[in-house]
KOLZA-89216 format. One record per residue (C-alpha): x, y, z; residue in three letters. Coordinates in steps of 0.5 Angstrom, whole numbers, plus 500, padded with zeros to 3 digits. Layout:
REM KOLZA-89216
XYZALA...
This chain:
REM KOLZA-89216
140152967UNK136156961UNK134153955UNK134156949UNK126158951UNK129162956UNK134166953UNK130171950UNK127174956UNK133174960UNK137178953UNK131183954UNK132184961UNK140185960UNK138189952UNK134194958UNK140194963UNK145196957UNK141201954UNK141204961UNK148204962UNK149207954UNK143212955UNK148215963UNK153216959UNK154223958UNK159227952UNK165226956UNK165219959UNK164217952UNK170221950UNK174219954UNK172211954UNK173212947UNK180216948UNK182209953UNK179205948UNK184207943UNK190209948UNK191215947UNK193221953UNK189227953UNK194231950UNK194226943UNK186226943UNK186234943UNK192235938UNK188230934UNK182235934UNK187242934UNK184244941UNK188245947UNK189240952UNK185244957UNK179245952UNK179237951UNK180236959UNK174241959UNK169237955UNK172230958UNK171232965UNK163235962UNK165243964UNK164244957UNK159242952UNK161243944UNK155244939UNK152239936UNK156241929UNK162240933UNK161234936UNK160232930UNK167234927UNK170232933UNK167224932UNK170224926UNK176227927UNK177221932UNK173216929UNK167214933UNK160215930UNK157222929UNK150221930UNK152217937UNK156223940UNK152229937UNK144225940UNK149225947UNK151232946UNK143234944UNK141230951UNK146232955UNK145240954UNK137238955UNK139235962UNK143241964UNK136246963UNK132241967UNK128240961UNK124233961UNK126230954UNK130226951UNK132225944UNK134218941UNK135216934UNK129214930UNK130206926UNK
């Protein structure tokens, strides 16, 4: 049994696993949860951004990244938070030239 004392060390532990978890998410995984979310096919995601399925599967499975400008079209257009999916795509494009940094959002 925790009391009430306990509860903040033991929120904290699971705050850090979460934020890990959200931090490995990458542009597509984060597409496609969102698209899952809202039960759309891949086809309806991708009409309701005006790209070809191909394109969307694309992005989905990670084979392409959009630019931060386009990320963050493509958030609006489906309703997610911008500055969510663009830091995603900032950080994704980071991983793949090895470079050692990560950005995240001040506040």
């Amino acid at each position: 049994m925790t009391t009430e004392q306990d509860s903040p060390a033991i929120y904290a532990e699971d705050q850090v696993w979460l934020d890990a978890q959200v931090a490995a998410l990458t542009f597509g995984r984060r597409l496609r949860a969102h698209r899952l979310c809202e039960e759309w096919t891949q086809e309806q995601a991708a009409q309701k951004l005006g790209i070809s399925t191909q394109m969307y599967n694309a992005y989905e499975k990670d084979r392409k990244l959009p630019t931060p400008k386009k990320a963050y079209e493509m958030a609006t257009a489906l309703g997610m938070v911008p500055e969510m999916l663009v830091l995603t795509v900032i950080n994704d494009q980071l991983r793949k030239d090895h470079l050692p940094f990560q950005v995240s959002m001040a506040g």
